[in-house]
C-alpha positions in Angstrom: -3.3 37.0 82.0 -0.5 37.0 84.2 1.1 40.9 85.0 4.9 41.3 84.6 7.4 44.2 85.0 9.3 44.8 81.6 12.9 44.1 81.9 15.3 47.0 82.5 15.9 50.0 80.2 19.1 49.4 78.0 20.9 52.2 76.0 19.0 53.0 72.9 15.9 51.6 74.1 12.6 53.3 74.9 9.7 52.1 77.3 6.6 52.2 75.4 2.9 52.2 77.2 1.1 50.4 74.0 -2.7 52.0 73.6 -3.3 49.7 70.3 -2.4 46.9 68.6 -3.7 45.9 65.5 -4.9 42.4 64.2 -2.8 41.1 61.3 -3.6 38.0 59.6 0.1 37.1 60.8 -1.1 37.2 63.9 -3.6 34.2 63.6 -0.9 32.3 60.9 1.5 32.5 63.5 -0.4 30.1 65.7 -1.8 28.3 63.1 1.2 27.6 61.7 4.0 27.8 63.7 6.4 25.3 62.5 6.4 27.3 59.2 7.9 30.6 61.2 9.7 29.5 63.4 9.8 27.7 67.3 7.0 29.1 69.1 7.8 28.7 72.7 4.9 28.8 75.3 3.8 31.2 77.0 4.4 33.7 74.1 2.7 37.3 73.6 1.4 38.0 70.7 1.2 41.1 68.3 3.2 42.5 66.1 2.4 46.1 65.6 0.9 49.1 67.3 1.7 52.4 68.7 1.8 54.4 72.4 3.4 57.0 74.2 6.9 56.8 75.3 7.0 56.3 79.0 10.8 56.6 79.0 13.6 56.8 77.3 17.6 56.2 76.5 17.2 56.8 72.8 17.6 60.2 71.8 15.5 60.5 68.8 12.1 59.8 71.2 11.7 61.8 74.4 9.4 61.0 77.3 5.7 61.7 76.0 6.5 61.0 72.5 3.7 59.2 70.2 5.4 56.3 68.3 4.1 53.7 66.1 6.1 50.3 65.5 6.1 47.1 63.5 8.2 44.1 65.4 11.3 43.1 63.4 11.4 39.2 64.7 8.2 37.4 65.8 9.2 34.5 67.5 12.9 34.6 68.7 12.0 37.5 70.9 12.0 37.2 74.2 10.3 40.0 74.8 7.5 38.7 73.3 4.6 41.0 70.5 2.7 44.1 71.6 -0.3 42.3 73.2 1.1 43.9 76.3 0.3 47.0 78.3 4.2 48.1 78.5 7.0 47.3 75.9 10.6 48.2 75.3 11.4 48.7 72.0 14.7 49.6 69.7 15.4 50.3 65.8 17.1 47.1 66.0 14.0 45.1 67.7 11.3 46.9 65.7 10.5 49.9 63.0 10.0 52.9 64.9 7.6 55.8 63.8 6.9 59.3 64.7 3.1 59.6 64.7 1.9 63.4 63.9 -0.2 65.0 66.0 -2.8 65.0 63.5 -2.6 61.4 63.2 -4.9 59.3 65.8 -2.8 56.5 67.7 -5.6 54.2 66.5 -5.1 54.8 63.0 -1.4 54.6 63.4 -1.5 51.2 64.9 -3.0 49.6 61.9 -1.5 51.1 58.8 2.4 49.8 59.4 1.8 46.6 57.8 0.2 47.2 55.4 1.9 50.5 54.5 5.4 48.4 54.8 3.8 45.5 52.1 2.5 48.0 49.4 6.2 50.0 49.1 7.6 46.5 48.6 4.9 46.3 45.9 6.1 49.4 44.7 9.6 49.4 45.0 10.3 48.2 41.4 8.0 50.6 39.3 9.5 54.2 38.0 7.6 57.4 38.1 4.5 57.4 34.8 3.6 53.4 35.0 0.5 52.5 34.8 0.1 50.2 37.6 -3.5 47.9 38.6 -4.2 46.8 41.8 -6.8 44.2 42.6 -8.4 43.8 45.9 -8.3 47.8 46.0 -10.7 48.4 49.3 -8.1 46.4 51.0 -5.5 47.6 53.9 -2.7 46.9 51.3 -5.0 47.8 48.8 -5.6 51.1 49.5 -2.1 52.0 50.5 -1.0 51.1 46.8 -3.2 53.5 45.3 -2.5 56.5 47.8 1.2 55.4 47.5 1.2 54.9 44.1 -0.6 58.4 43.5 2.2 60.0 45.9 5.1 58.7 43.8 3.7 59.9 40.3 1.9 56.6 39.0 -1.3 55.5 37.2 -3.2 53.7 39.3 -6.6 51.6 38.2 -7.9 50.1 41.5 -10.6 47.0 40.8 -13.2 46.6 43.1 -16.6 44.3 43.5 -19.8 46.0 43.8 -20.8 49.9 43.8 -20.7 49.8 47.1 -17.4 49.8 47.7 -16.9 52.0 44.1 -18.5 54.6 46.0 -16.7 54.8 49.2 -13.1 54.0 47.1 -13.8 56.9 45.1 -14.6 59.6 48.0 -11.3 58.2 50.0 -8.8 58.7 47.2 -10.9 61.8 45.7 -7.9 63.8 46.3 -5.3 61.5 43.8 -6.3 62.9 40.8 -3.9 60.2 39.0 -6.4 57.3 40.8 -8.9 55.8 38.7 -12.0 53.0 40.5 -13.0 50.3 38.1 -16.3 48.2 39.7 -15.5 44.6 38.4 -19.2 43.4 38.4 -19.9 45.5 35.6 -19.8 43.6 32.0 -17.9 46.0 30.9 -15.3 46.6 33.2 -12.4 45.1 30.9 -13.3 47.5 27.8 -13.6 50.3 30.7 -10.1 49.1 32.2 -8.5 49.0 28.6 -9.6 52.4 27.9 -7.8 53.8 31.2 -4.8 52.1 30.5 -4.3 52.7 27.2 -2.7 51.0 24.2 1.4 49.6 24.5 3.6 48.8 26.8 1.5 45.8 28.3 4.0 43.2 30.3 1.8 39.8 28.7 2.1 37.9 31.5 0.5 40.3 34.5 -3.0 39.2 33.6 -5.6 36.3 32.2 -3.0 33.3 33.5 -0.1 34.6 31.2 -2.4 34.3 27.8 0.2 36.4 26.1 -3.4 38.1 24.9 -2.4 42.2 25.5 -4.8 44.2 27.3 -3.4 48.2 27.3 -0.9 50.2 28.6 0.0 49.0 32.3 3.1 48.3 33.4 2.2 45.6 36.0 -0.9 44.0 38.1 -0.6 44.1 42.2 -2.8 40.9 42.8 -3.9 40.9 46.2 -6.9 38.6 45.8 -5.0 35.8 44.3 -7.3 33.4 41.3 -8.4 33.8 38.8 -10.2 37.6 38.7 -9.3 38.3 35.1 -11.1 35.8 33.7 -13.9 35.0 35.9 
């Protein structure tokens, strides 16, 4: 670990003391696999979100003592390097810049960008009413779909393994009354998913490897498990 002094404060920038960083999968694919990102030149810092105080600041919309979350723009053309870092200057331009509530703890803040950013790409192409299933629902991305989803007036049908994780799903969303939990170890759970959805309206190639075969009323499958979980 070698100490540095962060480079000068530019206009529009703020000086942020980071007090978490969260651990993305990116993280690890990054060094992995770094010819498929980009030229990863050593000695590089990693990280790509978190969230702080500001220190300082010569962006108005975040004065001195203000609690910010951020998710890095560019991983590996910045010379600045990621977030693993105890100080960091940031901009709208270098990274995506959030106002964290008092109410909100800096640790929760520092892990829910990512995956908070990937489910309202999900979501970005579904209207108000669909009927919307997500696999892999106990998940980061997971279970930002199905409080996102809830929040923008859809149907959501989360699948999970195990009643377990049925049990604690169901007590975290208890307050998205448009949320339904479907355990997917139970022989049943198609019949039970088929009678959520409803009858009509089922795109034919969401599910089952594009069988054609129609299965209810949703409008689309968020697969964030990836094989074959419809018809194992």
């Amino acid at each position: 670990v070698d100490p540095t002094e962060p480079p000068q404060l530019k206009d529009g920038e703020v000086r942020v003391r980071v007090e978490y960083t969260g651990l993305q999968p990116l993280d690890g694919e990054m060094l992995a696999c770094a010819g498929k990102f980009g030229d990863l030149k050593l000695p590089h810092v990693m990280g790509v979100e978190g969230a702080g105080t500001v220190l300082q600041s010569r962006n108005p919309a975040f004065k001195a003592g203000s609690r910010i979350a951020f998710l890095l723009r560019r991983f590996f053309d910045d010379e600045s390097h990621g977030c693993w870092q105890s100080q960091l200057n940031l901009c709208p331009e270098r990274a995506l810049l959030i106002p964290v509530p008092m109410d909100v703890g800096l640790n929760e803040a520092a892990v829910c960008i990512t995956s908070t950013v990937a489910a309202m790409a999900c979501l970005r192409n579904f209207n108000r009413g669909d009927t919307i299933v997500v696999t892999g629902a106990c998940g980061a991305v997971g279970l930002s779909l199905l409080q996102l989803g809830a929040l923008r007036g859809f149907r959501v049908i989360g699948l999970v393994r195990g009643e377990e994780r049925m049990a604690w799903l169901t007590q975290e969303i208890s307050d998205c009354g448009s949320v339904a939990v479907i355990d997917m170890t139970d022989p049943g759970w198609m019949q039970i998913a088929m009678s959520v959805c409803g009858r009509g309206g089922m795109r034919p190639d969401a599910i089952d490897g594009g069988s054609g075969e129609e299965y209810g009323g949703a409008d689309g499958v968020i697969d964030g498990v990836g094989g074959e979980a419809f018809t194992a």
